[in-house]
Residue frames as qw, qx, qy, qz and C-alpha x, y, z in Angstrom:
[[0.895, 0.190, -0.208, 0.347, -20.93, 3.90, -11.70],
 [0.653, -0.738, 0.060, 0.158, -18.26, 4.52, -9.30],
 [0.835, 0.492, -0.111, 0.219, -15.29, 5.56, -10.73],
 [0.859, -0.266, -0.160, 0.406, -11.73, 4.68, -9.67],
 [0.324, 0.435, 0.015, 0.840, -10.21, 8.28, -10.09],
 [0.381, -0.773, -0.176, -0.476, -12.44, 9.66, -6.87],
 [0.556, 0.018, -0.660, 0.505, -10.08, 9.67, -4.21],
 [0.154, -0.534, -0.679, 0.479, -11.90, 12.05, -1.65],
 [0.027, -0.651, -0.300, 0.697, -14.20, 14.95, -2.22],
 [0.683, 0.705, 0.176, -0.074, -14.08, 14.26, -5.87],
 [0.027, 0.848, -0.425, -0.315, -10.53, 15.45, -6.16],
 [0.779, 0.420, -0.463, -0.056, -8.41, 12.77, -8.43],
 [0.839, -0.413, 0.289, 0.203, -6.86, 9.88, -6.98],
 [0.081, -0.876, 0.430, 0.202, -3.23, 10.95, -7.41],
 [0.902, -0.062, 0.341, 0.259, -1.57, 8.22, -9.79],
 [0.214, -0.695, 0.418, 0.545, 1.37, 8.79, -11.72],
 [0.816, 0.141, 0.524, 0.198, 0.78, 8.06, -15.16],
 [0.210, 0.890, -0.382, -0.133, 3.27, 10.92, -16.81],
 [0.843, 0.148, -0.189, 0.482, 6.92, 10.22, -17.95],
 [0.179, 0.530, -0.259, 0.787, 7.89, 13.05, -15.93],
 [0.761, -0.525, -0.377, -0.055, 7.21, 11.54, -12.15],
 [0.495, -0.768, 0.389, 0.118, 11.02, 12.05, -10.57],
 [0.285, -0.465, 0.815, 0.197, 14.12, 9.45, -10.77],
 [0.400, 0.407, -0.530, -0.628, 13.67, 6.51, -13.11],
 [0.035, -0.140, -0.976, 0.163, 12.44, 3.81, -11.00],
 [0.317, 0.413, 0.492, -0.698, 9.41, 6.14, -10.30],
 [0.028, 0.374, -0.591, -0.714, 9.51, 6.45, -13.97],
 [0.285, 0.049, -0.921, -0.262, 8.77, 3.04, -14.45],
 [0.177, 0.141, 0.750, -0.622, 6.24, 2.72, -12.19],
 [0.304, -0.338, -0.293, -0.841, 3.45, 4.63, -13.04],
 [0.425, -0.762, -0.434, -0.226, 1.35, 4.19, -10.14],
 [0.260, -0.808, 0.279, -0.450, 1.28, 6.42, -6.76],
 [0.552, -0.047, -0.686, 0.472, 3.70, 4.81, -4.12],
 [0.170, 0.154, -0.460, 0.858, 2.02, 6.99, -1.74],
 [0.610, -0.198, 0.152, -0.752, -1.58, 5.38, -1.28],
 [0.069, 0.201, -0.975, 0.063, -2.01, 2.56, -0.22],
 [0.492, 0.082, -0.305, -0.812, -5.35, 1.44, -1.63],
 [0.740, -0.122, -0.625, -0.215, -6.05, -2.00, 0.21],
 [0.140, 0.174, -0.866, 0.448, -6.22, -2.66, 3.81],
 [0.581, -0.258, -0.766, -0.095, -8.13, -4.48, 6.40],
 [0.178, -0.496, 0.413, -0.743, -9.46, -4.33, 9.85],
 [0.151, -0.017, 0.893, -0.423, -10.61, -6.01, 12.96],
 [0.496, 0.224, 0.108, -0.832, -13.92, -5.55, 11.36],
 [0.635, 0.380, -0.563, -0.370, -13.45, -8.37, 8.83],
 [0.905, -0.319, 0.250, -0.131, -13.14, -11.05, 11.79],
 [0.952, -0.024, -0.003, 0.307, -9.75, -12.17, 10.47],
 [0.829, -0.029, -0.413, 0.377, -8.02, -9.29, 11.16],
 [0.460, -0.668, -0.490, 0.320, -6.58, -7.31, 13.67],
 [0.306, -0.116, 0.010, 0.945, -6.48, -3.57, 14.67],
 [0.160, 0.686, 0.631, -0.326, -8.54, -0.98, 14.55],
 [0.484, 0.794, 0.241, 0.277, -9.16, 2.06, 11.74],
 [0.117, -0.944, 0.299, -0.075, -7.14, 4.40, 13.71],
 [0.719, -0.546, 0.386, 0.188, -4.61, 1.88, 13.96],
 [0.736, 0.212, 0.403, 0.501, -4.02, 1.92, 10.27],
 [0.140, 0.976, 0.155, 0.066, -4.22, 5.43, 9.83],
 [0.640, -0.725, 0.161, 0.197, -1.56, 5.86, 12.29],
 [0.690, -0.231, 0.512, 0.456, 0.77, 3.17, 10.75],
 [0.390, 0.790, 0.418, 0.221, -0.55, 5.25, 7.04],
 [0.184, -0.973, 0.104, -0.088, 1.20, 8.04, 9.02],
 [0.467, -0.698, 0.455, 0.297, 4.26, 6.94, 10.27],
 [0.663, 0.238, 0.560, 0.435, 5.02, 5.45, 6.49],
 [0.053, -0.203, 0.478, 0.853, 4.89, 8.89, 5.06],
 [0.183, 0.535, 0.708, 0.423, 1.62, 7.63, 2.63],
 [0.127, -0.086, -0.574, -0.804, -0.72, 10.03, 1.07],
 [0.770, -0.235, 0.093, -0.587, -4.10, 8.58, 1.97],
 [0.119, 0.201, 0.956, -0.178, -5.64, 4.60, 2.88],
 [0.585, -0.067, -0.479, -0.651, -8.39, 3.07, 1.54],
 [0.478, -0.160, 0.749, -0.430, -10.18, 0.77, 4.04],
 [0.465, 0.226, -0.706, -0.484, -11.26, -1.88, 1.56],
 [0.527, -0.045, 0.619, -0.581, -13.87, -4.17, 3.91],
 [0.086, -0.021, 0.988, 0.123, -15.08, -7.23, 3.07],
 [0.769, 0.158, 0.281, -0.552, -19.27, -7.74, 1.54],
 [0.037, 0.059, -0.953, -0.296, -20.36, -11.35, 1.03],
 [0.719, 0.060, 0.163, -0.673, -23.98, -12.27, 0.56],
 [0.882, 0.275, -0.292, -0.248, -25.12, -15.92, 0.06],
 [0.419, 0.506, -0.749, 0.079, -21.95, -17.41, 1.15],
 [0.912, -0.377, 0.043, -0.155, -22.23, -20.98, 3.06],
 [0.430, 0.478, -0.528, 0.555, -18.69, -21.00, 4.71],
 [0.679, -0.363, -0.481, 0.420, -17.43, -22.16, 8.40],
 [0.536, -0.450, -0.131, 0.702, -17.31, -18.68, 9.85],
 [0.375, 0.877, 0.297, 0.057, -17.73, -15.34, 8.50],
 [0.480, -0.273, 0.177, 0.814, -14.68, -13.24, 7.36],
 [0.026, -0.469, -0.325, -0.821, -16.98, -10.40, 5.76],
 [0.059, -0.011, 0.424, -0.904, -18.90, -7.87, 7.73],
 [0.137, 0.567, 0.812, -0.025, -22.68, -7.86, 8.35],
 [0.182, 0.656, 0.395, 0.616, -24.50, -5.25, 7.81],
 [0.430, -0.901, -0.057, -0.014, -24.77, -3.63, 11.06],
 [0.719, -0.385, 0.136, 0.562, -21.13, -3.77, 10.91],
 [0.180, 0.594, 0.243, 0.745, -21.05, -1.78, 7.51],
 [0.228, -0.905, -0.182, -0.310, -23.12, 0.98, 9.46],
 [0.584, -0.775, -0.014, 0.244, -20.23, 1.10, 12.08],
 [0.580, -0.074, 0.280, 0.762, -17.32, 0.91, 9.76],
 [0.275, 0.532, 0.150, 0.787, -18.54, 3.81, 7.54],
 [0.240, -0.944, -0.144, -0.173, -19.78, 5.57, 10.50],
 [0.658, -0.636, 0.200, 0.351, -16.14, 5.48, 12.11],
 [0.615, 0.164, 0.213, 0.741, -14.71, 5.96, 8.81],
 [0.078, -0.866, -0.452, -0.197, -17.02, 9.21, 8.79],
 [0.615, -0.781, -0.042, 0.103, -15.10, 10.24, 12.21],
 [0.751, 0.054, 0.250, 0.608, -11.75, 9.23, 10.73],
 [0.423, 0.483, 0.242, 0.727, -11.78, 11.74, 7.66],
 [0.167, -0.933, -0.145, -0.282, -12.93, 14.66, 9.93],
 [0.694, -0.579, 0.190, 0.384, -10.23, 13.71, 12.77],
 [0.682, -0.158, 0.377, 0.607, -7.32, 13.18, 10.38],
 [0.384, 0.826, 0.393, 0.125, -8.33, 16.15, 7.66],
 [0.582, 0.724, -0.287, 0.232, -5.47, 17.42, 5.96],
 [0.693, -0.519, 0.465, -0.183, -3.33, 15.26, 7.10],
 [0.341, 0.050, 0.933, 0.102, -4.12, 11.72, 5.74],
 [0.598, 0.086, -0.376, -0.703, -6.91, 11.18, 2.65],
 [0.377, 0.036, 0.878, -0.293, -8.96, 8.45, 4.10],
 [0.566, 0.017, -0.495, -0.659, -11.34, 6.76, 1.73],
 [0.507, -0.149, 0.760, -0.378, -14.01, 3.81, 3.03],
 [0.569, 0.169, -0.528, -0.608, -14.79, 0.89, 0.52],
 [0.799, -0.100, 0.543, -0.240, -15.81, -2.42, 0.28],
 [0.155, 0.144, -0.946, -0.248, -13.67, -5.52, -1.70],
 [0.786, 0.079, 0.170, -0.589, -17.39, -7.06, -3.15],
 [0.218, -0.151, 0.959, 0.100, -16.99, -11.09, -3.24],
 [0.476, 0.017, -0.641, -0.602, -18.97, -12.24, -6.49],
 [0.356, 0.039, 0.895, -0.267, -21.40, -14.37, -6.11],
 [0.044, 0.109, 0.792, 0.600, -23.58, -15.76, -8.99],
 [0.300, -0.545, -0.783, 0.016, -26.90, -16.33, -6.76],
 [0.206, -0.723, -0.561, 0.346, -26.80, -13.26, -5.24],
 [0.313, 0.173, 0.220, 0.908, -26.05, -10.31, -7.45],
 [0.238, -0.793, -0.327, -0.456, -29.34, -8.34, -6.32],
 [0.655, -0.698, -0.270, 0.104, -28.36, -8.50, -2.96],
 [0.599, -0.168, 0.000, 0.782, -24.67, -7.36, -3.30],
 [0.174, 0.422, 0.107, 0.883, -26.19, -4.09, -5.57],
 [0.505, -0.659, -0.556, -0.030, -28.22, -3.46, -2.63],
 [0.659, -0.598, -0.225, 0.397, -26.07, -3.43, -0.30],
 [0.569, -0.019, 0.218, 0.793, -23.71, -1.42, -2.34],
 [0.079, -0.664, -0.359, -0.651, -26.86, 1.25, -3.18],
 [0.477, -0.786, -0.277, -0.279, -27.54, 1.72, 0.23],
 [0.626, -0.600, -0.119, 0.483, -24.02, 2.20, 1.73],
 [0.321, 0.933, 0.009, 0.160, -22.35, 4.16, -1.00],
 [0.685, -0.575, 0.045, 0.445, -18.96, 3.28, -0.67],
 [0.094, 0.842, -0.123, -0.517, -16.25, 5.62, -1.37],
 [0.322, 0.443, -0.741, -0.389, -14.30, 2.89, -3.78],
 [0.880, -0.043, 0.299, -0.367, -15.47, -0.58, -4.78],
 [0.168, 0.473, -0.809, -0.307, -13.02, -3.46, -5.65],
 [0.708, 0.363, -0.468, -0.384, -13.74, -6.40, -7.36],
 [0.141, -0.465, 0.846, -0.221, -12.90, -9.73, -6.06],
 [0.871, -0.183, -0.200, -0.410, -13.60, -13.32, -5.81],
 [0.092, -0.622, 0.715, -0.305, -13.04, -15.34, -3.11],
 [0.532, -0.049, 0.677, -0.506, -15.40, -18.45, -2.69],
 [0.277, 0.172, -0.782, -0.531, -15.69, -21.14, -4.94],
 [0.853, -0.149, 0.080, -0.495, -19.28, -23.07, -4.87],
 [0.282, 0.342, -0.887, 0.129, -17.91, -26.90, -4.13],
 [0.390, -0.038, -0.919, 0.050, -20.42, -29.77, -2.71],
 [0.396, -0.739, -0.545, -0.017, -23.32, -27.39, -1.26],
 [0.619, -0.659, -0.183, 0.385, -20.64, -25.45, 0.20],
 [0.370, 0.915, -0.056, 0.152, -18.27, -22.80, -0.64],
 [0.750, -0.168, 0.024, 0.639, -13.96, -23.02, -0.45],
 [0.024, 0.959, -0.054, -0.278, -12.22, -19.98, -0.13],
 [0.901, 0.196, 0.000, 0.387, -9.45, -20.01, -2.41],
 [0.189, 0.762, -0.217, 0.580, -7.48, -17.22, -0.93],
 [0.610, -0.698, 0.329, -0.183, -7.41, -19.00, 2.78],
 [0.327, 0.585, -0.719, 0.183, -4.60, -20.68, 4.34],
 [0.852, -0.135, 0.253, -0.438, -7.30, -23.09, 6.51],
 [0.107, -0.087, 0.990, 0.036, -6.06, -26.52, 6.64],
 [0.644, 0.539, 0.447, -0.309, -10.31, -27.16, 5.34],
 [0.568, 0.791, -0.103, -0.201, -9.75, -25.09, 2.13],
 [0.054, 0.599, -0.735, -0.314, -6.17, -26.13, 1.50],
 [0.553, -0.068, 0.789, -0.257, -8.02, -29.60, 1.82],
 [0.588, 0.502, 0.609, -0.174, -10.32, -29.24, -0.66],
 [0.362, 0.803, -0.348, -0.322, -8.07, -27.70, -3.51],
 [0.150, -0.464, 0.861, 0.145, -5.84, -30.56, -3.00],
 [0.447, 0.096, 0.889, 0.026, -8.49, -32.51, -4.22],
 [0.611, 0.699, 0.321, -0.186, -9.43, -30.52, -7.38],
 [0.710, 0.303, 0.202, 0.603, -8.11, -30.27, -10.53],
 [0.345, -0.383, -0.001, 0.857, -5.50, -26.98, -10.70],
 [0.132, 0.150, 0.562, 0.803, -6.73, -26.17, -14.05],
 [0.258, -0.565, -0.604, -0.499, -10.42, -25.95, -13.19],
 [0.340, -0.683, -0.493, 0.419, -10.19, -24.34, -10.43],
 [0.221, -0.171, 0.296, 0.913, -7.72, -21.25, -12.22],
 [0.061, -0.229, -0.520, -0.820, -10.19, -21.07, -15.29],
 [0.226, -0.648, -0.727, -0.001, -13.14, -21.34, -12.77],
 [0.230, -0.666, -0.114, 0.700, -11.92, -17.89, -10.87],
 [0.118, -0.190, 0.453, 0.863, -10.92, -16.45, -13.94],
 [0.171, -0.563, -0.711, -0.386, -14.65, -17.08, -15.49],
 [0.449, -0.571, -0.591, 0.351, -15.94, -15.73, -11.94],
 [0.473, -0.314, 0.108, 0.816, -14.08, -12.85, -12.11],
 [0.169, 0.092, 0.658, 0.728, -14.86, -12.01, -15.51],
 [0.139, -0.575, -0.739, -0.322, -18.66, -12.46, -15.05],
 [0.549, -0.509, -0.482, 0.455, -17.85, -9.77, -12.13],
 [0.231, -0.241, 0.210, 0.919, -16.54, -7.23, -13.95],
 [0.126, -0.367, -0.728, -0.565, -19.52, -7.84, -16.19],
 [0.367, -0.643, -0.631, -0.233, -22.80, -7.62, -13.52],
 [0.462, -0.634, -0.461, 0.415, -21.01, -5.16, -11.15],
 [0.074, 0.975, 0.014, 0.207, -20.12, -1.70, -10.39],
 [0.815, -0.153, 0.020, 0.559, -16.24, -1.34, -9.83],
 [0.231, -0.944, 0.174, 0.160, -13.70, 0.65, -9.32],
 [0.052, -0.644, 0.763, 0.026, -10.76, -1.41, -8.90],
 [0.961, 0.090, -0.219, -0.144, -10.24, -5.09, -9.71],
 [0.084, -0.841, 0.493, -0.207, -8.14, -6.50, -7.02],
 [0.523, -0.560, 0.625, -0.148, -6.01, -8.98, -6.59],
 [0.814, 0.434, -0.258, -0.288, -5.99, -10.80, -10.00],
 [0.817, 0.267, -0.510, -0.032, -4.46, -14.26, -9.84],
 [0.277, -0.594, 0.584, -0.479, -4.00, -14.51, -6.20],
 [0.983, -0.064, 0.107, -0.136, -5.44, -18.39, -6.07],
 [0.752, 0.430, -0.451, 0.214, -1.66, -19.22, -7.49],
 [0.552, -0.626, 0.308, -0.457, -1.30, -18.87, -4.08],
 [0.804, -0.121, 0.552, -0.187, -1.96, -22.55, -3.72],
 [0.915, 0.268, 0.244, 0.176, -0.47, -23.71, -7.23],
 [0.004, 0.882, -0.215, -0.419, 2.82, -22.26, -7.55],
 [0.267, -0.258, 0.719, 0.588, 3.96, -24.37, -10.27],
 [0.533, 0.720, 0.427, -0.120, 0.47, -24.06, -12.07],
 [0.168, -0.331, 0.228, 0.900, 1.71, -22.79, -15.76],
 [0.434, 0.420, 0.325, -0.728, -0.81, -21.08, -17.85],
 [0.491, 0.285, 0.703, 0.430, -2.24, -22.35, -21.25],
 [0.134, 0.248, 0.374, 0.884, -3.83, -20.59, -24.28],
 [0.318, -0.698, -0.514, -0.384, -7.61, -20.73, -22.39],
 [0.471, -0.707, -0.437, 0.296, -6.28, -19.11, -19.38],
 [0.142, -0.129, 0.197, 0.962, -4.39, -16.17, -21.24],
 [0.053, -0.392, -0.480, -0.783, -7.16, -15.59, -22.97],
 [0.391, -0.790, -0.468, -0.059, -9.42, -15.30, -20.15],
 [0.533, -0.306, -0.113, 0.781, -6.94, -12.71, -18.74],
 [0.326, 0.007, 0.327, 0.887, -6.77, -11.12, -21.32],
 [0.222, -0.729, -0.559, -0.325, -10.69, -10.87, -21.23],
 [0.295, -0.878, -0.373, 0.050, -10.90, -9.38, -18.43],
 [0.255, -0.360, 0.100, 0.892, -8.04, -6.75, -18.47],
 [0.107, -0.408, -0.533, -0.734, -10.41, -5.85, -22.03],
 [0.413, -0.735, -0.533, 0.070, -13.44, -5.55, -19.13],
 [0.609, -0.419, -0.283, 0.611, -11.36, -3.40, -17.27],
 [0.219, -0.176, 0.307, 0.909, -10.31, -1.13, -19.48],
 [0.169, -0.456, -0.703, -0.520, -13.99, -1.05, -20.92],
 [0.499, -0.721, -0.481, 0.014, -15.57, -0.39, -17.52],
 [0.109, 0.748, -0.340, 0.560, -12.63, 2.75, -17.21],
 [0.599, -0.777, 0.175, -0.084, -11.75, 0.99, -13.84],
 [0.059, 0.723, -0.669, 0.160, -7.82, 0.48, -12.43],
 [0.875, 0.018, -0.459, 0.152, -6.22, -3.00, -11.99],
 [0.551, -0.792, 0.238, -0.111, -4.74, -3.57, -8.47],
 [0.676, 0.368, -0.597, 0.227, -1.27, -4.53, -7.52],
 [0.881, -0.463, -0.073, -0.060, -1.59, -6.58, -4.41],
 [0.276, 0.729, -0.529, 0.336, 1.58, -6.29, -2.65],
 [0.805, -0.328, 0.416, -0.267, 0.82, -9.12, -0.28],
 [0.991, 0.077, -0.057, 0.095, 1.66, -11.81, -3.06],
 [0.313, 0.638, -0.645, 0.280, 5.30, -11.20, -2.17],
 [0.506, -0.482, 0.634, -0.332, 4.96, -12.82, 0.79],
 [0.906, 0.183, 0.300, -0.238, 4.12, -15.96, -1.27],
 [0.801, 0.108, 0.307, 0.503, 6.73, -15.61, -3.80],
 [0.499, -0.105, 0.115, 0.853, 8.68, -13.24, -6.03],
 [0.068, -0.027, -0.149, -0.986, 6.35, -10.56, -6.94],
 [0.471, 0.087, 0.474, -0.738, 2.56, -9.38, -6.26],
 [0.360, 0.399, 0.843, 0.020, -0.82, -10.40, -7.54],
 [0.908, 0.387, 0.161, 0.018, -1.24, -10.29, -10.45],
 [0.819, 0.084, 0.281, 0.494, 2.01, -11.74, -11.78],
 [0.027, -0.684, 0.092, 0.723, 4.22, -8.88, -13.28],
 [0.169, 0.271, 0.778, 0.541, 3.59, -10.44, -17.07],
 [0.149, 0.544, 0.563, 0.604, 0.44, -9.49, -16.64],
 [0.109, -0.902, -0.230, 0.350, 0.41, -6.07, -15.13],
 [0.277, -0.547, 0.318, 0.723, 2.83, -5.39, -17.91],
 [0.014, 0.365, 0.811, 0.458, -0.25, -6.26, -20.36],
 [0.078, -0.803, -0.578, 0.119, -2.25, -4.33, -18.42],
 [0.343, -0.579, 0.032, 0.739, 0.13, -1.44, -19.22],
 [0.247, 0.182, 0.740, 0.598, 0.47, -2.28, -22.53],
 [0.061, -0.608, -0.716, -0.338, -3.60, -1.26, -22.71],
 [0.130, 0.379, -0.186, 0.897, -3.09, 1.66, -20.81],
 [0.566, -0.685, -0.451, -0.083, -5.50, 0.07, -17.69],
 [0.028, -0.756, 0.191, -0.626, -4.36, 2.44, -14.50],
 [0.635, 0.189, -0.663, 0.349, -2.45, 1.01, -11.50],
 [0.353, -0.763, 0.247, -0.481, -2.81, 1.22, -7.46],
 [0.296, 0.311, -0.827, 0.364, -1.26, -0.27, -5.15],
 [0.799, -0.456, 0.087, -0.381, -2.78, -2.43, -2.06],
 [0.023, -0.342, 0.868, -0.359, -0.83, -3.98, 0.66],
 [0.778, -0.261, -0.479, -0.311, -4.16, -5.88, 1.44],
 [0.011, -0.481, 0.566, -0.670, -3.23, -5.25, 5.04],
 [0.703, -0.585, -0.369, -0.168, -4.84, -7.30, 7.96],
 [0.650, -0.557, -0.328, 0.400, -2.36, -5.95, 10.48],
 [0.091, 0.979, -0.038, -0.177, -1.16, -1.91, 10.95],
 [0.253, -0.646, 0.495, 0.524, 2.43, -2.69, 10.79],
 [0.515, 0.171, 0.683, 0.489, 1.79, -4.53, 7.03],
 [0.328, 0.901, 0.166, -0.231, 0.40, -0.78, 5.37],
 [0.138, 0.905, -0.383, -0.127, 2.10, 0.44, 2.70],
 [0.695, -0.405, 0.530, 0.268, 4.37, -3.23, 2.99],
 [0.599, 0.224, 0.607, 0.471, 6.66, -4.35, -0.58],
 [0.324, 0.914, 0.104, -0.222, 5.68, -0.95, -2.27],
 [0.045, -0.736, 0.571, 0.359, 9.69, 0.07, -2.40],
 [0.319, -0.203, 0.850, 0.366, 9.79, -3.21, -4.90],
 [0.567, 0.653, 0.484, -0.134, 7.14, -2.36, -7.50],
 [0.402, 0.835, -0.141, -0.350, 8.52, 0.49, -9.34],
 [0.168, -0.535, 0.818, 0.127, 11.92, -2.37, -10.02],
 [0.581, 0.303, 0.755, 0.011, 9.37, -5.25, -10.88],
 [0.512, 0.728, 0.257, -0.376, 7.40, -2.76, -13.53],
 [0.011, -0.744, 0.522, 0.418, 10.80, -1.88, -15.03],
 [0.457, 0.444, -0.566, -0.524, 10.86, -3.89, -17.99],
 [0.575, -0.067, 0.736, -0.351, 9.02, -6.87, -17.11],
 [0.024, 0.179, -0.707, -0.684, 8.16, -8.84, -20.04],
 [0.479, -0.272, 0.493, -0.673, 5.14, -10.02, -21.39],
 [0.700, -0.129, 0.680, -0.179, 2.85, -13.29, -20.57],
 [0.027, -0.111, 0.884, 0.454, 3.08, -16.19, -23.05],
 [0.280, 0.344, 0.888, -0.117, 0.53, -17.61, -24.70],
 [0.005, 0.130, 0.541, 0.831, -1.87, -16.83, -27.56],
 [0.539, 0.057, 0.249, -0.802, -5.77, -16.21, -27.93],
 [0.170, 0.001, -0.937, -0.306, -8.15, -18.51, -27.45],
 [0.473, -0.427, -0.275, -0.720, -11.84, -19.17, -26.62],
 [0.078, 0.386, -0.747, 0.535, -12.65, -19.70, -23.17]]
């Protein structure tokens, strides 16, 4: 088991979870504002730049380290591939390889891989995941099964927006949230990342008791499986604060689950983006409604 405290050489990934950090926004925080634990590359086929190009932009922000956080699907039957093959793995970690030697004390550079569930193919993902050995592994689901085929609920495709608009909100939510769940369950993790990013596409979705409670499952997973909940710092761009809602990363405090940040970058200049508005969200956010119930 991979655990989310290995930031490079064994040493501890540097989060803040004292009451003695600095000023009193930092306070509130608790996590590091100074890694930036999600980004992308041309590697992933949707977007652009190369590894050195996020270092760089890692650099001229001031951060700490980067986490290259690469896409593995297996199994998936989708228009196009936005995950990496396998001969691509072998180049990304060999160039991340190159990276940490180039940039050594400097920049902490870590190479992972964001693993998209998949029900059908859970041998194949621990494979793939035995035989590269990445340095962190986040959690994720991105592909809902749907008529033979598979919808991404996390694209902005005029296809996928297509085919959400013609399911119900509710079952799609409590589907991910199941998905998810069973993820945390059959994999090896680190991080779990980007929790409730599908509201993407339903921003007036509001939750009931069977979709707290699946939350609440899996933050219990989390915390069971000692790995760190992500705060996605992309959902700003969608609406007032990241993924996952700040309700429930102030439940996930509550249980004392451990925080990183990820800009979930797919271009250099978006490293490190929305950070300076986390430690102001955390600050006494309240939390989510809703009671317990069986999902």
């Amino acid at each position: 088991m991979w655990g989310h405290g290995r930031f490079l050489d064994g040493a501890a990934c540097p989060l803040s979870l004292g009451d003695e950090v600095g000023g009193p926004a930092e306070r509130q925080a608790l996590v590091d504002l100074g890694v930036d634990g999600h980004v992308h590359t041309e590697f992933c086929h949707h977007a652009v730049g190369g590894m050195e190009d996020y270092v760089r932009a890692a650099l001229a922000r001031g951060l700490a380290g980067i986490v290259f956080l690469e896409h593995l699907e297996v199994g998936i039957r989708y228009d196009g591939p936005t995950w990496l093959s396998d001969q691509e793995f072998a180049a990304f970690f060999a160039q991340g390889r190159r990276l940490k030697d180039r940039y050594q004390g400097r920049i902490a550079i870590q190479t992972g891989m964001e693993v998209g569930y998949n029900p059908e193919t859970v041998p194949g993902i621990l494979e793939r995941l035995a035989r590269f050995r990445p340095d962190r592994i986040g959690i994720s689901f991105h592909f809902l099964p749907v008529g033979g085929g598979h919808v991404n609920l996390l694209s902005r495709r005029r296809a996928n927006r297509a085919a959400l608009a013609g399911l119900d909100a509710g079952q799609v939510i409590r589907a991910y949230y199941r998905h998810v769940r069973d993820a945390l369950v059959e994999l090896p993790g680190d991080v779990a990342c980007h929790l409730d990013a599908p509201l993407r596409h339903y921003p007036d979705f509001r939750y009931g008791l069977v979709e707290m409670a699946l939350v609440r499952e899996i933050l219990g997973l989390i915390r069971e499986r000692g790995m760190a909940l992500e705060i996605n710092t992309s959902g700003f761009r969608f609406r007032s604060e990241p993924f996952p809602a700040g309700c429930i990363l102030q439940e996930a405090r509550e249980l004392g689950l451990p925080l990183v940040l990820g800009s979930d970058a797919h271009h250099p200049g978006e490293v490190g983006r929305h950070f300076e508005l986390v430690p102001a969200l955390l600050a006494g956010q309240p939390g989510c409604p809703g009671g317990t119930a069986t999902a």
